[in-house]
N, C-alpha and C positions, 0 to 999 in steps of 0.2 A: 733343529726343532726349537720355535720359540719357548722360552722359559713362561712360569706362570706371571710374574711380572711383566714380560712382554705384552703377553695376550691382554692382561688388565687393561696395560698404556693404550693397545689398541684398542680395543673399547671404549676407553676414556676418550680416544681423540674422538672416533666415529660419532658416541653421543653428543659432543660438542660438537661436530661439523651439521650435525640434523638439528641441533637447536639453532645455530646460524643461520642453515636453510630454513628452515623454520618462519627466525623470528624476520628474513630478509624477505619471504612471499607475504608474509603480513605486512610491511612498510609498503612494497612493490606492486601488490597484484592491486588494491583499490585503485589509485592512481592512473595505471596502465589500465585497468578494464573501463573508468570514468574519459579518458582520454585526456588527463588534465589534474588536477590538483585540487578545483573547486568544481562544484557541480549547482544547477538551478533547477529548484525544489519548488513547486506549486503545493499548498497544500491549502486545498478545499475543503470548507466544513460545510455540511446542511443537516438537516432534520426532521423527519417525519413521523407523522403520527397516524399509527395504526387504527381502524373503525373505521374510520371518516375519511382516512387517507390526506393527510392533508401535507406537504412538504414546504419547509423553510426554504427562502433563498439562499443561496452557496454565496457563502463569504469567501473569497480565495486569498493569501497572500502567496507572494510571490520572494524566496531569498536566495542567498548564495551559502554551501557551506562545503567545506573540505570533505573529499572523495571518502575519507576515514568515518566523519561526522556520518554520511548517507550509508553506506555501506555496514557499519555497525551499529547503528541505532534508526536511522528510519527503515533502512531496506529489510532487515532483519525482526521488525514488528509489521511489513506487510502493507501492501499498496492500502488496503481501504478498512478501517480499525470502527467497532459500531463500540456504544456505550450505551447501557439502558437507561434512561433520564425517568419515566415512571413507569414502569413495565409489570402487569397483571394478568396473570391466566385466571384468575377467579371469573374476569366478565368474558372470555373465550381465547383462544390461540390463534395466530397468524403464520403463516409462510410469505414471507418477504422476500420478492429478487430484486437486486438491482446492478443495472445493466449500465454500463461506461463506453463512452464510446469520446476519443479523441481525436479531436480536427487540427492538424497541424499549419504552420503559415502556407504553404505550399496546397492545403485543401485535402491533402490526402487523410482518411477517416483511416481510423484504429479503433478495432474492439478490442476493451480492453479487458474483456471477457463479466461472467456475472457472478456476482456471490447470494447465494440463498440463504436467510437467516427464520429460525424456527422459533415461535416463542409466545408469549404472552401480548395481549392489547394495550398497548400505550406508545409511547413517546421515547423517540431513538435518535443518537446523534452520531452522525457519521463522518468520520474523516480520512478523506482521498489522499495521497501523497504521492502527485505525479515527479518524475525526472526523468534519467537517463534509460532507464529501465522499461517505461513506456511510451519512449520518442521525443519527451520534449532534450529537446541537443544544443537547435540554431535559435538564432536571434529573431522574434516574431511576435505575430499575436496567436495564441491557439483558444480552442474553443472546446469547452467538457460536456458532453450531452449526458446525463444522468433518467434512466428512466427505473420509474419505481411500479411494480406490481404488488400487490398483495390480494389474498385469500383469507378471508376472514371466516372463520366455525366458531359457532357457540353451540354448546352442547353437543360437540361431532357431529352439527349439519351444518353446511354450509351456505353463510349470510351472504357473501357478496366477494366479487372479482373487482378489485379497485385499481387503478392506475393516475399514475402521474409522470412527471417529468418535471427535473429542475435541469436550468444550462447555464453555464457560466464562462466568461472570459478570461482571459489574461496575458500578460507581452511579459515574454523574455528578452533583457535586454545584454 
């Protein structure tokens, strides 16, 4: 029968052997699930303005950053991030969707599904952050169809069904 000292040591090893594991799928699993070491990051910003409906051109750049860099801090704040630049429910509220849709070099389209935003009338900025996660992989040109709807009420009746679309380029090299 182990003594109590025994039993400690055992312990003692086991909790080391799970931090190892541990801290070894942290180093391991970005890498391994990115396919590589660095990964190519599109990130798209545009802007639209509720009432009037009216949207910004999509600025895109296009970089390289390590599997770690995408995986802990872009992947983990979420493909498409809104900020409110002048936003007021005193002049009425809006429901906003907008819908992503990804053309690869190859032509094959991807939805990249939609997010709905609820909120006051004004002035919103949006930033996309495509990679491994939504197909951009190979070497190419792809192409981001952005379509924007909204629903405008003032005073809970409803003013108007608005629509747009912004689309934007960019080459992975």
């Amino acid at each position: 029968m182990p003594t109590s000292a025994a039993k400690k040591a055992q312990r003692k090893g086991l909790l080391v052997l799970l931090v190892i594991v541990g801290v070894a799928a942290v180093l391991v699993a970005p890498p391994a699930l990115a396919g590589g070491f660095t990964v190519p990051v599109a990130k798209v910003v545009f802007g639209e303005r509720t009432g009037s409906l009216v949207a910004t051109s999509a600025n895109t750049t296009v970089q390289a950053m390590t599997a770690y860099e995408y995986d802990f801090s872009v992947r983990a704040g979420g493909m498409l991030r809104t900020s409110d630049t002048s936003v007021s429910s005193s002049n009425g509220n809006t429901t906003i969707t907008i819908d992503l849709k990804l053309t690869n070099p190859s032509g094959q389209t991807t939805d990249l599904g939609s997010t709905k935003i609820n909120g006051g009338i004004g002035t919103r900025t949006h930033t996309a952050y495509l990679s491994i996660d939504q197909g951009v992989r190979v070497s190419g040109s792809y192409v981001l169809n952005v379509d924007i709807t909204a629903s405008v009420t003032v005073g809970g009746i409803l003013q108007a069904n608005l629509s747009t679309a912004v689309s934007t380029s960019f080459t992975i090299s």
